[in-house]
Legacy VTK file of the C-alpha trace (Angstrom):
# vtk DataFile Version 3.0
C-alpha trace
ASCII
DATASET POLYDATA
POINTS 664 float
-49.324 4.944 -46.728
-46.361 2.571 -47.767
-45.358 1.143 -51.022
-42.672 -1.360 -51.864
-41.154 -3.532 -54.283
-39.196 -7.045 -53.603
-36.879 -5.924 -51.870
-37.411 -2.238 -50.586
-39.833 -0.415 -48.516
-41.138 2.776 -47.896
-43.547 5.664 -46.570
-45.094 8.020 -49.621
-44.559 10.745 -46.373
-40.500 10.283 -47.103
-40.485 12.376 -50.187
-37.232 13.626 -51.220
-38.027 15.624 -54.366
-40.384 15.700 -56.956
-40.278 16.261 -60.987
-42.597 16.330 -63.918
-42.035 12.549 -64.526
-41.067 11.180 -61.315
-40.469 11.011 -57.240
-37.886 10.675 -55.028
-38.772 8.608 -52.117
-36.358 7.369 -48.621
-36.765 3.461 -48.208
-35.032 0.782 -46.645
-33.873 -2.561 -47.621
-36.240 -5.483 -46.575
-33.827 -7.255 -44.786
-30.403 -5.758 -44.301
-32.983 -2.324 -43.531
-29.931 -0.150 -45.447
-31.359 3.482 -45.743
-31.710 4.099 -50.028
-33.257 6.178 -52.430
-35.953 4.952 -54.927
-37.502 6.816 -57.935
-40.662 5.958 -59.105
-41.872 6.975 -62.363
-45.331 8.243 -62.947
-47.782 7.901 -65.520
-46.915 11.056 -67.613
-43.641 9.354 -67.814
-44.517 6.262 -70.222
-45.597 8.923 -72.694
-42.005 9.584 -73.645
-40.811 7.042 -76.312
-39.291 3.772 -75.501
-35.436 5.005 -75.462
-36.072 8.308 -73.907
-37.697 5.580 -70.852
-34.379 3.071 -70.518
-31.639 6.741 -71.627
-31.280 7.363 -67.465
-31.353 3.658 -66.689
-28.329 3.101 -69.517
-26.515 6.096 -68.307
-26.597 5.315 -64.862
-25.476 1.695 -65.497
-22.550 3.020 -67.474
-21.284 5.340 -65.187
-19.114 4.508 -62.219
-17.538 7.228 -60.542
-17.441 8.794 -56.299
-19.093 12.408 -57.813
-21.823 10.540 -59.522
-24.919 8.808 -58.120
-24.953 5.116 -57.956
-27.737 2.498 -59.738
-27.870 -0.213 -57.594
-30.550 -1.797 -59.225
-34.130 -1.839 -61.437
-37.063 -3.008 -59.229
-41.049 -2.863 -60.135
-44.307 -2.028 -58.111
-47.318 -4.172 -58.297
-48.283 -2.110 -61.013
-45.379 -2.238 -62.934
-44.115 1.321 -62.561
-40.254 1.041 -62.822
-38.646 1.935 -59.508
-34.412 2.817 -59.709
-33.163 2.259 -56.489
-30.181 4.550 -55.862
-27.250 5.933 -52.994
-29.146 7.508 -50.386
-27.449 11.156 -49.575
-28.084 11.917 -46.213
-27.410 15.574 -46.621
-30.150 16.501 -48.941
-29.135 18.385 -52.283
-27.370 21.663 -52.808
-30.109 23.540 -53.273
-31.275 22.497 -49.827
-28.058 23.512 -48.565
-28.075 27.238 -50.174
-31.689 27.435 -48.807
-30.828 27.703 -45.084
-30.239 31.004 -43.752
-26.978 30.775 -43.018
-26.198 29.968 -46.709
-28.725 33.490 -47.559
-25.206 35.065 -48.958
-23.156 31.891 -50.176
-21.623 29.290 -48.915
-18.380 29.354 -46.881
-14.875 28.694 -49.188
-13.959 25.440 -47.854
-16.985 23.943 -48.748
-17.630 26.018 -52.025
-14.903 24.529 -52.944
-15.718 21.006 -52.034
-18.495 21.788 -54.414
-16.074 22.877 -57.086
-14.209 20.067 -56.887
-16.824 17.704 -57.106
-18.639 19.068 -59.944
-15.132 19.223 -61.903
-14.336 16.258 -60.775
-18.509 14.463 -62.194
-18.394 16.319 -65.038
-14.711 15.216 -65.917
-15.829 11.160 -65.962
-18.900 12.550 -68.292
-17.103 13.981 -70.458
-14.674 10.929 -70.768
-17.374 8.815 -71.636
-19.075 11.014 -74.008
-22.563 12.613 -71.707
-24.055 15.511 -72.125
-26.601 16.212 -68.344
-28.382 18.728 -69.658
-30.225 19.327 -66.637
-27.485 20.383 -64.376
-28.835 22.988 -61.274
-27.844 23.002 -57.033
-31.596 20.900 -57.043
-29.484 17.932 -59.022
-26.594 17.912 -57.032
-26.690 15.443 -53.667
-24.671 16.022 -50.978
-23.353 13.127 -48.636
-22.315 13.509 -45.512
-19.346 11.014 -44.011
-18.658 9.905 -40.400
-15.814 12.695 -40.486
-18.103 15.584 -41.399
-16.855 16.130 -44.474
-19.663 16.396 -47.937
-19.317 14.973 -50.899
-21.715 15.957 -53.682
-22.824 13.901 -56.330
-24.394 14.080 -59.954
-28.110 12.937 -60.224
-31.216 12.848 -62.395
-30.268 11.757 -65.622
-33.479 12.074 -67.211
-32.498 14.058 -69.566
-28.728 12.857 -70.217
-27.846 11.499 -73.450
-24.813 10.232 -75.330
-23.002 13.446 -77.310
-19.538 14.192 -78.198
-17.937 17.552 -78.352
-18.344 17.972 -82.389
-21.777 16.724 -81.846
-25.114 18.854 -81.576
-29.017 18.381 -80.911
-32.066 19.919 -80.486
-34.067 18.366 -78.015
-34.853 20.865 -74.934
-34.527 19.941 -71.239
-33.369 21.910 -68.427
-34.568 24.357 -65.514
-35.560 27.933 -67.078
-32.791 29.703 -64.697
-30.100 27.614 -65.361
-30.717 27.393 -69.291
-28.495 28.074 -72.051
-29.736 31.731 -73.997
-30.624 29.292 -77.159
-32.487 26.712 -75.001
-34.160 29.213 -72.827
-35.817 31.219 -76.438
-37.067 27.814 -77.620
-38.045 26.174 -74.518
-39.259 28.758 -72.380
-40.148 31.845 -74.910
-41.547 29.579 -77.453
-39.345 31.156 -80.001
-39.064 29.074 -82.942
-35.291 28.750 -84.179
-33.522 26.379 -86.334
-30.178 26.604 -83.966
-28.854 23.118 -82.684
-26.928 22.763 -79.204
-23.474 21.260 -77.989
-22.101 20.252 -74.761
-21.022 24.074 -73.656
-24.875 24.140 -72.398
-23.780 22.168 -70.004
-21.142 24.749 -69.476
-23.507 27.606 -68.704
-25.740 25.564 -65.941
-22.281 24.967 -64.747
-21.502 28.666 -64.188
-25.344 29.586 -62.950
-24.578 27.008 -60.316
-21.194 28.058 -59.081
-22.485 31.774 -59.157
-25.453 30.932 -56.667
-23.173 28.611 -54.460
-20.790 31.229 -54.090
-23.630 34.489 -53.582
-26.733 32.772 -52.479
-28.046 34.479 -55.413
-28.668 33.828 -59.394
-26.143 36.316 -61.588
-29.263 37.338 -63.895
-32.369 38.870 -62.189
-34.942 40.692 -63.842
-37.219 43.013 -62.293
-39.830 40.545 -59.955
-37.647 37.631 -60.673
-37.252 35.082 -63.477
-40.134 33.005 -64.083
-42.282 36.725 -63.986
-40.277 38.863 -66.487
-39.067 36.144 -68.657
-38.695 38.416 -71.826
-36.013 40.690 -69.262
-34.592 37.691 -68.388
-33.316 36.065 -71.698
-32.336 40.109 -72.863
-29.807 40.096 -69.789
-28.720 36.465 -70.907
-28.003 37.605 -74.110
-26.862 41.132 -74.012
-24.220 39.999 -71.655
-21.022 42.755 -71.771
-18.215 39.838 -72.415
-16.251 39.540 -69.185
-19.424 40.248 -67.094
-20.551 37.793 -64.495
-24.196 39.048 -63.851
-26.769 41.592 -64.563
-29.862 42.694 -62.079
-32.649 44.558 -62.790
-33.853 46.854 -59.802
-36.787 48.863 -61.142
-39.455 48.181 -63.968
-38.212 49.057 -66.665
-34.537 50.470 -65.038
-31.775 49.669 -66.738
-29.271 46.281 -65.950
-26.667 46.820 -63.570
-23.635 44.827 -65.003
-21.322 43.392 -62.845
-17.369 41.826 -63.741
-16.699 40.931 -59.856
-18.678 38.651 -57.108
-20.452 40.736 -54.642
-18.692 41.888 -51.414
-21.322 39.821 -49.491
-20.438 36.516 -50.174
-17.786 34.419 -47.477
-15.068 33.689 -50.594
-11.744 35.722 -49.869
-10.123 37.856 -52.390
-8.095 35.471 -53.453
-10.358 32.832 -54.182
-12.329 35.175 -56.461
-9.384 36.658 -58.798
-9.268 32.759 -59.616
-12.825 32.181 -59.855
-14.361 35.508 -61.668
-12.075 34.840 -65.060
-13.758 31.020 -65.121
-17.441 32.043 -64.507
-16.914 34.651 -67.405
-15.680 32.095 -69.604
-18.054 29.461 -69.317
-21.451 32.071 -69.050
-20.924 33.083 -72.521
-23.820 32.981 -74.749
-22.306 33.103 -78.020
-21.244 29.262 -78.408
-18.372 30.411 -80.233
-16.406 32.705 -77.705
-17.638 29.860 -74.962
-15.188 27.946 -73.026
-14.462 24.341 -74.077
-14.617 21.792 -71.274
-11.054 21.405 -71.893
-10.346 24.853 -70.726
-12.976 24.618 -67.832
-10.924 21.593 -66.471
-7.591 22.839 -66.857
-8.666 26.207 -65.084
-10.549 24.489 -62.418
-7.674 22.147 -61.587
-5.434 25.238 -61.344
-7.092 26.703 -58.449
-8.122 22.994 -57.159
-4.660 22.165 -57.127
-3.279 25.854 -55.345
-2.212 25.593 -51.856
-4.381 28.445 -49.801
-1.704 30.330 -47.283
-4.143 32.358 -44.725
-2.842 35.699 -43.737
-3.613 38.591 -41.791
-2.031 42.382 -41.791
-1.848 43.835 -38.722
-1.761 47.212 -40.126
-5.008 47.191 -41.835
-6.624 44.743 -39.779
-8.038 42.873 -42.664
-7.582 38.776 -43.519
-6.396 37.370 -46.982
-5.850 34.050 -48.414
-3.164 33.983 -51.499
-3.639 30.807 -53.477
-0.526 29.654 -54.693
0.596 26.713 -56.246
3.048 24.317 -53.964
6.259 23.971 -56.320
6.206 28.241 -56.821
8.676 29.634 -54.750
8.318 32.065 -51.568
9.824 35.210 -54.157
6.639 34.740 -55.850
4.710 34.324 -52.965
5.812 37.426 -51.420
4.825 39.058 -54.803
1.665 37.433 -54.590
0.867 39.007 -50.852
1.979 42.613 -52.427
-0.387 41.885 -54.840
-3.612 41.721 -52.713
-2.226 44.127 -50.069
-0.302 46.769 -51.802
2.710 46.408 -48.556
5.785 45.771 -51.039
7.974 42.950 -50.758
10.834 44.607 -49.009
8.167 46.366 -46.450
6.850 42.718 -45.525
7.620 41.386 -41.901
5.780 38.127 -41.309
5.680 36.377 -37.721
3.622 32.930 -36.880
2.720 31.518 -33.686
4.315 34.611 -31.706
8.041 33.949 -33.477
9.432 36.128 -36.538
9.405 33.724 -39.518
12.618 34.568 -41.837
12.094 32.805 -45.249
14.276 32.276 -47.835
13.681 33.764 -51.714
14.183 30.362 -53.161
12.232 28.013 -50.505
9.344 26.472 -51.667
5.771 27.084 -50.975
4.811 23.518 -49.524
7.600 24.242 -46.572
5.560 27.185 -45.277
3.768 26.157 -42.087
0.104 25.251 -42.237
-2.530 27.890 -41.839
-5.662 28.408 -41.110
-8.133 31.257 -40.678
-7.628 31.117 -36.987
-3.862 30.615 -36.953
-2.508 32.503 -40.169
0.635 33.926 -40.726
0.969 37.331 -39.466
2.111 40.519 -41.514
3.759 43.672 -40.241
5.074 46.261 -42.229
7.530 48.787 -41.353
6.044 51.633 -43.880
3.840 54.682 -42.824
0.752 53.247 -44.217
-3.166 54.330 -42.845
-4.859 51.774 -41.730
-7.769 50.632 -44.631
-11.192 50.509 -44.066
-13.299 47.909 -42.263
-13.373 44.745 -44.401
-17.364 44.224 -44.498
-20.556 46.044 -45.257
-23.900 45.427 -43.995
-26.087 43.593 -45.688
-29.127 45.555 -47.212
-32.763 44.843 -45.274
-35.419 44.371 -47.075
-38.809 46.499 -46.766
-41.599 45.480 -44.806
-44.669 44.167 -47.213
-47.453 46.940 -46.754
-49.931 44.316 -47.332
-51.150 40.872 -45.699
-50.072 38.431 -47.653
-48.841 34.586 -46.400
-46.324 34.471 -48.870
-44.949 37.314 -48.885
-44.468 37.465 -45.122
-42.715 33.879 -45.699
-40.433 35.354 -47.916
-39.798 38.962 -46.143
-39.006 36.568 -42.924
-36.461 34.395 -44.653
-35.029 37.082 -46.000
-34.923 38.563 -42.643
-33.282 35.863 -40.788
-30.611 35.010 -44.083
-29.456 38.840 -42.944
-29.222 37.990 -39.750
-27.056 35.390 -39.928
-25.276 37.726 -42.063
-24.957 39.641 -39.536
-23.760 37.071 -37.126
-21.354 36.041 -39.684
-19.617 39.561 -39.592
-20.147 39.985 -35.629
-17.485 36.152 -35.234
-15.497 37.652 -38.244
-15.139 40.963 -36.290
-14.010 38.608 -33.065
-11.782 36.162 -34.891
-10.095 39.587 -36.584
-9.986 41.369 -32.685
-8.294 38.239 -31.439
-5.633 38.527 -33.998
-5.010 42.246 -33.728
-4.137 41.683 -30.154
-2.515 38.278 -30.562
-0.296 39.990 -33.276
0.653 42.867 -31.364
1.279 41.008 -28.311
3.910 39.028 -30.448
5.473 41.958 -31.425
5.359 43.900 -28.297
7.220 40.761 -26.501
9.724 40.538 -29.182
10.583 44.441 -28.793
10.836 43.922 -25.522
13.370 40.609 -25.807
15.404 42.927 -28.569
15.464 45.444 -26.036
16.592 43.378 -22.747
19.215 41.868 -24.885
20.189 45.699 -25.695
20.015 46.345 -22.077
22.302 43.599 -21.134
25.025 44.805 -24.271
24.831 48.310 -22.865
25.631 46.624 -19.671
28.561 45.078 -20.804
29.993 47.826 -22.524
29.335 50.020 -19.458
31.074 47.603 -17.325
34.350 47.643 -19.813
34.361 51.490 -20.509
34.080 51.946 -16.392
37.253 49.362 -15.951
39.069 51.210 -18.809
38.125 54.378 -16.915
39.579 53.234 -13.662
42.523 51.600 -15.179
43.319 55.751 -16.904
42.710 57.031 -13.723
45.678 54.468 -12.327
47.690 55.461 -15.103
47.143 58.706 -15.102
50.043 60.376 -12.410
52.630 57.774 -13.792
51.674 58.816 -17.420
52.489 62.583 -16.203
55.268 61.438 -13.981
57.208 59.980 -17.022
55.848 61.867 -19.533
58.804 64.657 -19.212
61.205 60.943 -19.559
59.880 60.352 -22.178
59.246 63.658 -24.180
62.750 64.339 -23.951
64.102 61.055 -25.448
61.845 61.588 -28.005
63.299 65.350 -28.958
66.568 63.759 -28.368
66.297 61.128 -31.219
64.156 63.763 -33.374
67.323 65.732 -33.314
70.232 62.856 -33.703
67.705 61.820 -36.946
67.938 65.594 -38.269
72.078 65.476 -37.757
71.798 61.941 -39.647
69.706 63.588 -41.947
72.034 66.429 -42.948
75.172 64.100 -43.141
73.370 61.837 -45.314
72.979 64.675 -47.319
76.545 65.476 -47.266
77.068 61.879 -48.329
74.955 61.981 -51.181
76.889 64.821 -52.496
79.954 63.331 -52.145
78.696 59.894 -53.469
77.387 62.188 -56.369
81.035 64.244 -57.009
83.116 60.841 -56.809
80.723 58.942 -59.723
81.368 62.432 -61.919
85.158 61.520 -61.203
84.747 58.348 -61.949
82.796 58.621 -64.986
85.706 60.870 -65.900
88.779 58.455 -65.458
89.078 56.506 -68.803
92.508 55.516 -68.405
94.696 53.929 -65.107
97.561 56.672 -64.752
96.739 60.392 -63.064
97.533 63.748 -63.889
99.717 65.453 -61.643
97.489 66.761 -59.668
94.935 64.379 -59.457
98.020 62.717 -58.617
98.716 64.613 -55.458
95.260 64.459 -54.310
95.344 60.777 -53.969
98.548 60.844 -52.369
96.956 63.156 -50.009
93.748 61.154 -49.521
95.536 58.189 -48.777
97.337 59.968 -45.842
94.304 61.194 -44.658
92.960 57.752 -44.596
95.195 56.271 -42.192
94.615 59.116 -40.089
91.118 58.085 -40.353
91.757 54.871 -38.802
93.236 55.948 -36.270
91.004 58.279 -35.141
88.284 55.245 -35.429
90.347 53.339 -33.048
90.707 56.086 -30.598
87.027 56.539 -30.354
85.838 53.088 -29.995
88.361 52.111 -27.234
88.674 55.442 -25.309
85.060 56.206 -25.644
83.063 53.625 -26.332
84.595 51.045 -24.346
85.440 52.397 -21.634
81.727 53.762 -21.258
80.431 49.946 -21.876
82.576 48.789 -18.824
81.119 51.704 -16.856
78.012 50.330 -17.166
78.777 46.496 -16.503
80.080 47.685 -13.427
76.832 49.721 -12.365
74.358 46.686 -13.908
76.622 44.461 -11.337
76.236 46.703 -8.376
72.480 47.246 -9.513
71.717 43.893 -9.869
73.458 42.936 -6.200
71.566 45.444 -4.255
68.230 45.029 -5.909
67.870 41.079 -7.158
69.876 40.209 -3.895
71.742 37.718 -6.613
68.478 35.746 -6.510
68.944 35.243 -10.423
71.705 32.737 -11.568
74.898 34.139 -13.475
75.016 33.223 -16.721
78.207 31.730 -18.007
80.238 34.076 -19.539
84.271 34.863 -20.172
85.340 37.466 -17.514
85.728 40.760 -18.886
89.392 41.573 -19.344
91.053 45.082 -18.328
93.706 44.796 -21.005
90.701 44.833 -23.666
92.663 47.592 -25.551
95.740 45.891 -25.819
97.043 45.246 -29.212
97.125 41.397 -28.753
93.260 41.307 -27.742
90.743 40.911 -30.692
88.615 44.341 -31.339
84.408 44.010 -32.415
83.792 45.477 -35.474
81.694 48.781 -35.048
78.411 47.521 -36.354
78.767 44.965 -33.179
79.058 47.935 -30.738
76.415 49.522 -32.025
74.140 46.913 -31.693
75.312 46.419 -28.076
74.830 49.723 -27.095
71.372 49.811 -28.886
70.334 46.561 -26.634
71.300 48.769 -23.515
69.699 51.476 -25.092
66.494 49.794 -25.394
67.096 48.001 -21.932
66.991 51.314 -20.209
63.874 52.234 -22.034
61.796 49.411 -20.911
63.073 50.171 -17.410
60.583 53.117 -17.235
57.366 51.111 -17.710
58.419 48.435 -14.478
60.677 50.177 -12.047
60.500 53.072 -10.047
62.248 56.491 -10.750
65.331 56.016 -8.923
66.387 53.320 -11.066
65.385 55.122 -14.232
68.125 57.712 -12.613
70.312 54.894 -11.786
70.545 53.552 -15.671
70.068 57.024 -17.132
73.244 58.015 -15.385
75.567 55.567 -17.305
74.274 55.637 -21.011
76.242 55.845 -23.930
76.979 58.640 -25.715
75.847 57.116 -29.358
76.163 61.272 -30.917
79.639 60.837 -30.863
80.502 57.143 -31.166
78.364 57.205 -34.255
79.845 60.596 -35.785
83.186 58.890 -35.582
81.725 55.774 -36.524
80.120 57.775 -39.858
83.342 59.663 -40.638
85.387 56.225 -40.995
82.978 54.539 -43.220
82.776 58.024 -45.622
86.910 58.346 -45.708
86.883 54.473 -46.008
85.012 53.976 -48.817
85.506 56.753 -50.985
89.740 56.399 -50.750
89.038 52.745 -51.246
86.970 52.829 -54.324
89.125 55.225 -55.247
92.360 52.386 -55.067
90.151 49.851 -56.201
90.094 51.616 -59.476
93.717 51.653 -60.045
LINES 1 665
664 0 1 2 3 4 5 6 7 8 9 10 11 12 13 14 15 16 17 18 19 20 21 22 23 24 25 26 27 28 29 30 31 32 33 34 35 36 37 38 39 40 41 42 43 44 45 46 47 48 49 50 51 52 53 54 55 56 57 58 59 60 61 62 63 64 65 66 67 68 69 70 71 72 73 74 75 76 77 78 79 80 81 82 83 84 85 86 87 88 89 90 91 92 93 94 95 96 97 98 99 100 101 102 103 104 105 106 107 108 109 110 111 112 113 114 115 116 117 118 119 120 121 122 123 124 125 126 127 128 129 130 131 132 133 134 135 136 137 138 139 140 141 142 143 144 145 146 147 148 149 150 151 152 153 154 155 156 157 158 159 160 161 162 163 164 165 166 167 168 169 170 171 172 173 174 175 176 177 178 179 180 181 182 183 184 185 186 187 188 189 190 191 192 193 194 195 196 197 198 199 200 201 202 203 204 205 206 207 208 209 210 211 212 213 214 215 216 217 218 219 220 221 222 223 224 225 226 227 228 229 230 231 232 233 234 235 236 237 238 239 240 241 242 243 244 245 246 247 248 249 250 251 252 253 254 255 256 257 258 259 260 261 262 263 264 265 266 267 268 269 270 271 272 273 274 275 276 277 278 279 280 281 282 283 284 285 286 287 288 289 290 291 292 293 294 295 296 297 298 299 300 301 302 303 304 305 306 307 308 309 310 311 312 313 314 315 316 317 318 319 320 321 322 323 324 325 326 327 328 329 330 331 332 333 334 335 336 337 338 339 340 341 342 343 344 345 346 347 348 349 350 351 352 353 354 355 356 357 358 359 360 361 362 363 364 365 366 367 368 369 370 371 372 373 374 375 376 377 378 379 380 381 382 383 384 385 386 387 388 389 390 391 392 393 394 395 396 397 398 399 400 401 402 403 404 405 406 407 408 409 410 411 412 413 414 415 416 417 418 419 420 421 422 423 424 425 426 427 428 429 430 431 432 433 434 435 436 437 438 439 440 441 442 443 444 445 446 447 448 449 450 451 452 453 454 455 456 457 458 459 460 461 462 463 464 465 466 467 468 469 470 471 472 473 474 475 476 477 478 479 480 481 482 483 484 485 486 487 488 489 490 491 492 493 494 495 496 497 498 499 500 501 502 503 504 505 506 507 508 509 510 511 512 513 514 515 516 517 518 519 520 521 522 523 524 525 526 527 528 529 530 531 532 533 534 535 536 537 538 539 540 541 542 543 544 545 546 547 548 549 550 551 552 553 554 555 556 557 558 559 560 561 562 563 564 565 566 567 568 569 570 571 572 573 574 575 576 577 578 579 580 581 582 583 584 585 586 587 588 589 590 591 592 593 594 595 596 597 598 599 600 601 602 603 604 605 606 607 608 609 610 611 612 613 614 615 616 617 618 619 620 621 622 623 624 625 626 627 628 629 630 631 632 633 634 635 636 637 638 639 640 641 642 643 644 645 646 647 648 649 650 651 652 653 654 655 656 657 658 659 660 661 662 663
């Protein structure tokens, strides 16, 4: 059979849903044949008052929003029944959804929260414009599927909406016995006569039954046989709530309520999507309308986690996935504090690696720079600490008993309870793949990366063998001339250690001297002597010239004459060796008469220096020519012993006599 208005069509077959007062029914558009959704009142439903009739058509008509189903318009039947023609939502409702098997134990987190987010996001442009649902359960919640796959739930049935503001109350009863408020459920479903009115935090509560049974698959509050059978059990969990507690289940007659403060291990959210959710469901399922959450609080804590960026991660050493929600502007410090957090590995333990590749992050980067994620590609964690590995992340879901008795419905339910845990099963079976795959994909990573660390090791060693083997056959080289002119060099060594003892001793000599002639001086406060002081300096003075003298004699018998040895030898030398391959340098010819008296005498300190150059000259000669010109040079050096004794004895007569005169 068909029905239709002016403009729509349909089959009574295409039911979508049914209520007390009305159906849901698929139609088409007459002409454009565009797929929408019609609801036709009944009978029962013109016994409501006039305004309780047009409340859902005014609400509808005032609200405009994506999370919120759309009025297009107000048609009639022959017989005058009203018809609302709505948005069809190809993807049935929510309750639909949790109702498959694979949805037995929740539903998975990217589309829970899709449901969050939609439901914050409805409720939000109620609240703005002052509506109360009142009827809010996964059976009023539509879910629309677009061309990219992706659901988008909407608000319906406003049946029982109505105009309230927060400060406001009333005392009309509507709702769905599970998802009621305690107060509503003892006068509407107990019969319970009460004089209590209600606000908009009942909305509040049908919110938190329906996030609890899209996240579990399950309603937080069962009573022995179920709610609608032990309805007096029912509103006593409800009510007797611990605070903090997110559901209570009765498993025997008359057994006492197991309380819980923490979503079951069976549902698909991760660990870090319930630390955020738990504290909101506890907030908002409070009975006592007082300690309830306001909406304003529900939003704010809703948008928190709505608007936290989920990092996927997976730890190698306990073999177990986590997601840390974390807000985009936080910083990776407090991300790495956040991982510690839901792994216990501490922050300076934490190695993380991503696509094969160590992934080195700075304290004060921010989160949104991390690379994108996913369950499949997450970033993986290694720590160096001597940790056991943890347990296996899932337990088996419980099987229920075999009915002993024939009964249709009960067989129904046994079998969809049967196949929701096998799916369950199937469920852990691809988790148990997905977390193999990573195991191995991690440790491959890391095993190639030890083994680049260690061919770049390989090729240092290398190097450093290669060096230590060329400094090994450069000592061996070295080695016979090192011995050969070791003795060389040993005993100019022991030489100069004994000329710089000798110095040693006369500049000891000279201190006390230096020391004696300041007493004397010190002593002398007036310019003419005593006799014998006198005599002394007579005698000094002789000695002095004498002094001289003997300076002279040593420089040009001695030192000269040994320095002319020499040129002669270099000249010879550098004739039969050079083969005068080297240019001569300009200078004056050297001059035999070089001790007359008319020729110019160097000053000592000249000498010195000249006989030092040779000195040093003769030295280097060891390190570049062969022995028999070490012989050759060592045969004609200077004697500096006694050039420099002489040399010492002037300047100590010299300057004592003559600071001596210079004080007179």
């Amino acid at each position: 059979m068909t029905a239709s208005t002016i403009s729509y069509l349909w089959s009574l077959d295409d039911v979508l849903g049914q209520g007390a007062t009305a159906s849901v029914y698929k139609a088409r558009h007459k002409r454009s044949g565009e797929l929408v959704a019609v609801k036709v009142f009944n009978i029962m439903s013109y016994n409501r008052p006039h305004e309780v009739q047009m409340r859902e058509f005014e609400m509808l008509r005032k609200l405009n929003h994506s999370n919120i189903i759309k009025l297009f318009t107000v048609e009639e039947l022959p017989s005058k029944q009203k018809v609302l023609v709505m948005e069809y939502c190809s993807g049935g409702s929510l309750l639909s959804l949790l109702e498959e098997p694979e949805n037995a134990f929740g539903l998975a987190e990217t589309e829970f929260l899709t449901v969050l987010q939609c439901i914050v996001q409805g409720m939000n442009h109620l609240r703005e414009n002052g509506v109360v649902h009142r009827d809010i359960k996964p059976g009023n919640i539509m879910r629309q599927v677009g061309e990219d796959g992706r659901s988008v739930y909407k608000l319906t049935d406003f049946g029982a909406a109505r105009e309230l503001e927060d400060d406001e109350k009333f005392v009309s009863i509507y709702g769905t016995e599970e998802y009621l408020h305690p107060d509503m459920y003892e006068r509407a479903v107990l019969r319970k006569p009460h004089h209590k009115s209600y606000g908009v935090s009942v909305d509040l509560w049908s919110i938190g039954v329906t996030l609890y049974h899209a996240a579990t698959g399950s309603l937080p509050f069962t009573p022995y046989e179920g709610p609608r059978r032990n309805k007096p059990i029912m509103f006593k969990i409800t009510t007797e709530k611990p605070m903090g507690a997110i559901a209570g289940i009765q498993r025997a007659e008359g057994g006492p309520i197991e309380w819980s403060y923490h979503l079951p291990h069976s549902c698909q959210l991760s660990q870090g999507l319930r630390v955020q959710l738990v504290p909101v469901l506890a907030g908002i399922m409070e009975a006592d309308q007082e300690k309830c959450w306001c909406f304003d609080q529900f939003f704010t804590a809703t948008t928190d986690i709505l608007q936290r960026q989920a990092v996927h991660l997976f730890s190698l050493q306990q073999t177990m996935a986590h997601c840390i929600y974390i807000h985009h502007y936080n910083t990776v410090s407090i991300f790495f504090e956040e991982v510690a957090s839901q792994t216990g590995i501490g922050v300076q333990q934490q190695h993380l690696m991503y696509l094969g590749h160590d992934l080195l992050l700075e304290g004060s980067m921010k989160v949104v720079n991390l690379p994108r994620t996913s369950p499949s590609q997450p970033l993986l964690l290694l720590t160096y600490a001597s940790e056991a590995n943890t347990s296996l992340s899932f337990r088996e879901p419980e099987s229920p008993v075999i009915p002993a008795r024939f009964d249709v419905m009960a067989d129904y339910n046994f079998s969809k309870i049967v196949v929701g845990v096998v799916h369950q099963y199937l469920r852990i079976v691809k988790l148990l793949h997905r977390h193999r795959e990573l195991l191995l994909q991690g440790y491959y990573s890391y095993i190639m990366k030890l083994r680049n660390e260690c061919r770049e090791a390989l090729h240092s060693i290398a190097m450093v063998t290669i060096r230590l083997q060329s400094c090994l056959n450069n000592l061996r080289c070295s080695s016979p001339q090192v011995h050969q002119h070791l003795p060389v060099y040993s005993a100019g060594i022991q030489e100069f250690q004994n000329r710089l003892d000798q110095l040693q001793i006369e500049q000891a000599k000279l201190a006390e001297t230096l020391a004696n002639d300041k007493r004397y001086y010190r002593g002398q406060g007036f310019k003419t002597l005593a006799y014998n002081d006198e005599q002394i300096h007579k005698f000094e003075k002789i000695h002095l010239s004498s002094h001289i003298k003997r300076v002279k004699s040593l420089f040009r018998e001695d030192c000269v004459q040994k320095y002319k040895e020499v040129l002669v030898s270099a000249k010879t030398w550098n004739r039969s060796e050079l083969g005068g391959s080297l240019p001569t340098p300009n200078r004056p010819p050297l001059d035999d008469s070089i001790t007359s008296s008319k020729q110019r005498c160097y000053p000592p300190s000249i000498i010195h220096n000249m006989c030092s150059k040779h000195t040093q000259r003769k030295k280097n000669s060891y390190f570049h020519h062969e022995e028999r010109h070490l012989q050759f040079v060592a045969g004609f050096q200077l004697n500096p012993v006694k050039f420099s004794s002489g040399l010492f004895i002037w300047l100590q007569i010299t300057t004592r006599v003559a600071s001596r005169h210079l004080i007179f």
